[in-house]
C-alpha positions in Angstrom: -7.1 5.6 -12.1 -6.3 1.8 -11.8 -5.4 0.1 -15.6 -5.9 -3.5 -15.5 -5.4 -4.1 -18.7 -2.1 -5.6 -18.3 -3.0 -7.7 -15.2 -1.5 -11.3 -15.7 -4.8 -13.3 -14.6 -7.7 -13.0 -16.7 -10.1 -12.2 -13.5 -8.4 -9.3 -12.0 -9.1 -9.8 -8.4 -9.0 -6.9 -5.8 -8.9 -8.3 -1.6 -9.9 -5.7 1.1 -9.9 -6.6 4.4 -10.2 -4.7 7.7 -7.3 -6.0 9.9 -8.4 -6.2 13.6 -5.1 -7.9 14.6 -1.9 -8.0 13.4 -1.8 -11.7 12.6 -4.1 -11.1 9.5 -1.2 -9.4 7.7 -0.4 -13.2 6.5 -3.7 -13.0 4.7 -3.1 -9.6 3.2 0.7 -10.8 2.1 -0.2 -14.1 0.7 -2.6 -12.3 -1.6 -0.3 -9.9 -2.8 1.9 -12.6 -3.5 -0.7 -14.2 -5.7 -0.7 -10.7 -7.6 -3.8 -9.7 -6.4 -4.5 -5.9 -5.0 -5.0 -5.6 -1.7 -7.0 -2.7 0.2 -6.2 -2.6 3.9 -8.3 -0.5 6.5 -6.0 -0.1 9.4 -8.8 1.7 11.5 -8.8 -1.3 14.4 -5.3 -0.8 14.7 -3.4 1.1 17.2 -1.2 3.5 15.3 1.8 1.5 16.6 0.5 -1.8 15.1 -0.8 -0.3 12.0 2.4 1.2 11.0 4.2 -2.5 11.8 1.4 -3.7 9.1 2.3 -1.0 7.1 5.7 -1.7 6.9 5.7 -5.4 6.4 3.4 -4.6 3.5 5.1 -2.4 1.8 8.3 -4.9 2.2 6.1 -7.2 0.5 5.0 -4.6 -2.1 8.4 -3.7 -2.8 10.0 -7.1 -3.5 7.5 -8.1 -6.2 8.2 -4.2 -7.6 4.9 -3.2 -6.4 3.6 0.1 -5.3 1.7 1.3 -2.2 -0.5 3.9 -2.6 -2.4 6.1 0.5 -6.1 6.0 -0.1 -7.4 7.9 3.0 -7.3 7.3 6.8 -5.4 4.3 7.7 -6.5 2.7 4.4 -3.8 1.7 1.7 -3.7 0.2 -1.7 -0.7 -2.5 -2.4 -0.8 -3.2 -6.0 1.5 -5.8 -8.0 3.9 -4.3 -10.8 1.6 -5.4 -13.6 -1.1 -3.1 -12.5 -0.6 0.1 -13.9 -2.1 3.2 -10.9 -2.4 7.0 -12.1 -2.5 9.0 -8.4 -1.3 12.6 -7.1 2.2 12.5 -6.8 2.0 12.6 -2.9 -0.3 9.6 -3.1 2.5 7.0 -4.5 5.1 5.7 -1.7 8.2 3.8 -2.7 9.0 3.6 0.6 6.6 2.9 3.8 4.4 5.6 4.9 4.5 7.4 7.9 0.8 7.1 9.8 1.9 10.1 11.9 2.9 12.3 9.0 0.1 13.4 6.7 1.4 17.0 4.9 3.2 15.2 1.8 5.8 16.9 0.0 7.9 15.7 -3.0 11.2 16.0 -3.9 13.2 14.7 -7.0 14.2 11.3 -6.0 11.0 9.9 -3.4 7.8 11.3 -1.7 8.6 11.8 1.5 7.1 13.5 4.5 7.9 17.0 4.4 9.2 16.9 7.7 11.9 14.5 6.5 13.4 17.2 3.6 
């Protein structure tokens, strides 16, 4: 569950785009910046490329005290602080996902791969 209610812009505005190169990131970051969600399909990618995008996005999620959120198969939601998201626990990443890993596991402090415990 996504709670826009205490979105700053009156006109919530989600982005998705389907990278095919790794130059699009700007796009994807600038919107975040402008505290919009973004929804990123990966699936062009090579893993290797995909997990570079992943990681400059969650950089970018993380310094505006955002939160990046595994939808499904090379697909991600980066969301600004002033959205509110209700997931599964192994859903929410403070850190950067791992494309490789996909059995979650928490722990108390972060979800983190379980192969990382």
């Amino acid at each position: 569950m996504i709670d826009l209610r205490g979105v700053e812009s009156r006109n919530p505005e989600v982005v998705v785009i389907e990278l095919k190169s790794e130059r699009e990131t700007v796009k994807a970051l600038q919107a975040l910046q402008n505290r919009k969600m973004v929804v990123l399909t990966l699936n062009r990618l090579s893993s290797e490329t995909a997990q570079r995008v992943i990681d400059w996005m969650a950089g970018g999620t993380h310094a505006i005290d955002g939160r990046t959120l595994w939808i499904g198969e090379k697909t991600f939601l980066f969301a600004p602080s002033s959205v509110r998201i209700t997931a599964p626990e192994a859903a929410n990443h403070p850190i950067s996902p791992k494309l490789e890993r996909r059995k979650m596991t928490t722990n108390s402090t972060n979800c983190l791969p379980s192969s990382d415990l």
